[in-house]
N, C-alpha and C positions, 0 to 999 in steps of 0.2 A: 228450396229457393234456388234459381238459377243462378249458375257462376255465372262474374262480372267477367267481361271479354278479357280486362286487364288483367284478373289474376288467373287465368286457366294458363295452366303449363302442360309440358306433356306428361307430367306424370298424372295428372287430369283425363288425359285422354286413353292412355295404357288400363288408368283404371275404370272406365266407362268400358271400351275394347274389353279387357279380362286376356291383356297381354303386355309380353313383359313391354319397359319402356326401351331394349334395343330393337322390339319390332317395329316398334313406331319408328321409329327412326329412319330403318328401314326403308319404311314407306314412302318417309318423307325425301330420302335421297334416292326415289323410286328404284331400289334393289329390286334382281330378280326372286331373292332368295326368300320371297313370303308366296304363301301360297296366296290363291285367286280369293277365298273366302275369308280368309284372317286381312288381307289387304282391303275388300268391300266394308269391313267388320269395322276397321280402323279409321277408314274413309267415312265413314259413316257417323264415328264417334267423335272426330274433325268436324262437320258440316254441323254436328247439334250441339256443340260447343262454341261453337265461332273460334277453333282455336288458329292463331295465327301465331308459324312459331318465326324467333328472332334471325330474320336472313341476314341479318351481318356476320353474326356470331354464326350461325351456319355456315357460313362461305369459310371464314376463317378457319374452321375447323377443319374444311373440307381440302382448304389451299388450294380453291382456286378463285377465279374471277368470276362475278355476277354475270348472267346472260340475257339482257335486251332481245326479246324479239320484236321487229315491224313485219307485220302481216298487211299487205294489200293489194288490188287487183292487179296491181301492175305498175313497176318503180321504174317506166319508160318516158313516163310522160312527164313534159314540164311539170302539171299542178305537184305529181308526186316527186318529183326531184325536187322542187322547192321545198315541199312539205318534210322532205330526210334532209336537207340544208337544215331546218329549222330543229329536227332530233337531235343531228349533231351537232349544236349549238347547246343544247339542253343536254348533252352528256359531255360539257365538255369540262376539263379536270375532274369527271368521274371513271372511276377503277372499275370497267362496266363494257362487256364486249357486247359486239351489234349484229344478231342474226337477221338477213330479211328471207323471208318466205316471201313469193310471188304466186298468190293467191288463183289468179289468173280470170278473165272476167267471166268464161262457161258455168262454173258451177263452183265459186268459192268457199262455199261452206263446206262443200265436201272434200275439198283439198287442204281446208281450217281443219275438220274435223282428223282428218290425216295425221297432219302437222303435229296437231296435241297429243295425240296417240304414240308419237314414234320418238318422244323423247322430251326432256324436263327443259323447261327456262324458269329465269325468277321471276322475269314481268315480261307483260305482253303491251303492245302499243297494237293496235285494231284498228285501218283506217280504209274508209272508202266498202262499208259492209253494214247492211240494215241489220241492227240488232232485235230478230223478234225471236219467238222464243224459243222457237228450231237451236240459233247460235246462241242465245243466252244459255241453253240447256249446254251446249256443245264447250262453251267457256268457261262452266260451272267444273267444269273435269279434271281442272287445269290447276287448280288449287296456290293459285301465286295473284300477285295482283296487276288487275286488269284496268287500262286506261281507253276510251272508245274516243275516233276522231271519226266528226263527218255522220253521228246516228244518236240519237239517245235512247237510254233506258234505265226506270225508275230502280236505284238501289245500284249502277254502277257510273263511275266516275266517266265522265264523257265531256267533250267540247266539240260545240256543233254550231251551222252556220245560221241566219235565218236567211232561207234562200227566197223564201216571201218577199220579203221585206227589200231583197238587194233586185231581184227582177223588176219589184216594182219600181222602186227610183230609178232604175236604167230607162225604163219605159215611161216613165214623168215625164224625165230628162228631155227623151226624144221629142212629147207630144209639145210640152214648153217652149221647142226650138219650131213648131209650127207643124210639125207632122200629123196627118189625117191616116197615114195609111203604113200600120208602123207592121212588120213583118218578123217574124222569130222560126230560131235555128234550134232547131232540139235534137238530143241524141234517140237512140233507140231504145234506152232503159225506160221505165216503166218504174224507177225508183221515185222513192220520197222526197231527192231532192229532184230530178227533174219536174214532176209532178208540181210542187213547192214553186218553182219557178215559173211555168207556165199558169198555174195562180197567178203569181204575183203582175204576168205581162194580165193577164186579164183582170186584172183588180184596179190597174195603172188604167186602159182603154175602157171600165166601163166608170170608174170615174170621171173621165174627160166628158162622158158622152158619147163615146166611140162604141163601135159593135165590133163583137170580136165573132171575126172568121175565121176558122178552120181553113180555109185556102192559103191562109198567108202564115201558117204554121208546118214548115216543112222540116223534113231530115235528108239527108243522104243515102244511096243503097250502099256503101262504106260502111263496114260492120269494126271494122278496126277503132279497137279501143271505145267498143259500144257506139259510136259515131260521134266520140267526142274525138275530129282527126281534123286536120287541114283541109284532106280530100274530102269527107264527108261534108264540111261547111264547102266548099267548094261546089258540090253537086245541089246541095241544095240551096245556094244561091242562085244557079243557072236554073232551075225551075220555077223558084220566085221571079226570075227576070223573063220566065217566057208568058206569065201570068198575062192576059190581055191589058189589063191595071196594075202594075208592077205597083212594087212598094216605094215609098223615097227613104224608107228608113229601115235598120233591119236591127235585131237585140237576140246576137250569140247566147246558146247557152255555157260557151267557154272562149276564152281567149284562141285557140287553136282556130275552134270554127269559126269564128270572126274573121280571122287572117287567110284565110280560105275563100271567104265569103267576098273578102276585100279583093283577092285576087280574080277571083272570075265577075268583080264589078268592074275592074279594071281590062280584064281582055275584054271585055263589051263592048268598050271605048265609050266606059261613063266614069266621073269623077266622084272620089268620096272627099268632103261632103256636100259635095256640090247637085249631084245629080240624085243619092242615095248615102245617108250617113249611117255609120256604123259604129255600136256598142257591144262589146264583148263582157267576159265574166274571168275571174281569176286575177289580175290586176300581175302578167306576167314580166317578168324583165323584160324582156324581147317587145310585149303592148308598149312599154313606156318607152321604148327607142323610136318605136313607131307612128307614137302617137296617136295610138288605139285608146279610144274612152273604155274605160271597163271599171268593174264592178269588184273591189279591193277586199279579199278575203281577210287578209296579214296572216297569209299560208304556213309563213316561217314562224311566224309568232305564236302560233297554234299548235305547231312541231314543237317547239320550244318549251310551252307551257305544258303542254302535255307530258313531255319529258322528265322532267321536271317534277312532277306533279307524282308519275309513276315511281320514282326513285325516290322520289318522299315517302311512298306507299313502299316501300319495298325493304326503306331501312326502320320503317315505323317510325318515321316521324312523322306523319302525318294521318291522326287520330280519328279526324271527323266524320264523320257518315259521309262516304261519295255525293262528291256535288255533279249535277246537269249546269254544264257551264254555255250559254248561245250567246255567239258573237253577232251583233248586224252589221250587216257589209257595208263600204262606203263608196261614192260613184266617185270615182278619177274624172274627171270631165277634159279632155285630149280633141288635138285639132279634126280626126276622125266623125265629131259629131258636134263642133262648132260650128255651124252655120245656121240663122235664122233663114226659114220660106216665108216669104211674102206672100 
């Protein structure tokens, strides 16, 4: 009969391995001093036990402090600064130092894959990186526990947004206030949440009645930050305004590109939202000064919870099978897309 998860220790796993228990140990404080095969051996006897051993009592012993890692493309951008606002809220009065790796957007997994290799943390925070099984396998390596923001996958602990669900209320929004001819800013990813969102603008228009065109679905040649940038929403507003049939209405896929967007409606010498209203995504400090409508993540809250969530995992107090946690986004509605067309 299989050991219960709760009662495997490591002398469970030394005797499965057929080594002593200061090998294991070893392992676990990933010493050099095991060889490659008695270390795969041990590894191996860990994964078919589920043994999970006490990282409090480890640190303790070890004297030193627990290590937080945040892994993702890139902690430049507001969405990601808001989102480490919200870790540091979630570690805070904990004894808990904070690594970030900057994943970078070319090829993150392979820089994940790096990262895990070249040295131990207790937990990992994962944010803004499609979990499929390439990184599932790449995370599996890591032998600590793992919190996913921004992707889900079945068997790890994740909170994730529904970007279905919040594009299309942006796009309600707009057709509600009288718009025929609503237009959308997308980056250059090819990810699940752009994807997700351009869904959702086209679930909003062919429920109206509206047909959706591909004409009125632009990006900018702005590669920075995958084309989620000022300048990006910026160029690809001046292309939707040179359309013969401009838009009156446009729906960001991020607050940046929106504020972009708004700026090259404005050198046109047209009015928002008088001439062309405008909806963004992320619901940033800087929208709500502005008065940009967008689409409310609770970026920090998500940082937070996760956090949180992870350090629960990490000191074992929290027991339960990994939950798949989806937030739906809420529309701010701001004076950027208050105007009714007649």
């Amino acid at each position: 009969m299989p050991l219960e998860k709760s009662k495997v220790t490591i002398y469970d796993v030394a005797a499965r391995a057929k080594v002593a228990i200061s090998t294991v140990s070893r392992v676990l404080n990933n010493s050099a001093d095991v060889s490659d095969m008695t270390r795969a051996r041990v590894l191996k006897a860990i994964d078919e036990l589920k043994y999970r051993p006490d990282r409090t009592a480890k640190k303790l012993a070890q004297q030193r402090t627990p290590t937080i890692a945040v892994a993702l493309p890139t902690y430049t951008t507001p969405f990601h600064n808001e989102l480490l606002k919200g870790v540091r809220m979630g570690l805070k009065e904990q004894e808990v130092d904070l690594l970030l790796c900057d994943l970078g957007w070319r090829a993150p997994v392979k820089t994940l894959s790096g990262f895990l290799r070249r040295g131990t943390v207790d937990g990992l925070l994962l944010a803004g990186v499609e979990v499929d099984d390439r990184v599932a396998e790449e995370l599996s390596t890591l032998h600590a526990p793992t919190v996913i923001i921004g992707s889900t996958r079945e068997g790890m602990e994740s909170f994730d947004w529904d970007d279905v669900a919040g594009a299309r209320a942006a796009v309600e929004h707009l057709v509600s206030q009288g718009h025929q001819r609503v237009g959308m800013i997308r980056s250059f990813s090819d990810s699940s949440i752009q994807n997700d969102r351009i869904q959702g603008y086209r679930e909003a228009l062919t429920s109206a009645g509206l047909a959706f065109q591909p004409e009125l679905v632009r990006s900018g040649s702005t590669r920075k930050h995958e084309g989620f940038s000022e300048e990006a929403g910026h160029e690809a507003m001046q292309a939707l305004l040179a359309l013969d049939e401009r838009p009156t209405a446009v729906f960001a896929s991020s607050d940046v590109q929106a504020i972009g967007a708004w700026s090259a409606i404005v050198e046109a010498g047209l009015k928002v939202p008088e001439d062309i209203a405008v909806v963004g995504y992320d619901d940033l400090k800087t929208s709500q000064y502005l008065g940009l409508s967008s689409v409310d993540q609770s970026i920090q809250t998500i940082g937070r919870e996760a956090t949180v969530s992870l350090v629960a995992r990490m000191e074992d107090e929290l027991t339960e099978d990994p939950a798949q946690r989806v937030l739906t986004p809420r529309l701010r509605v701001r004076r950027s897309s208050r105007f009714v067309r007649t």
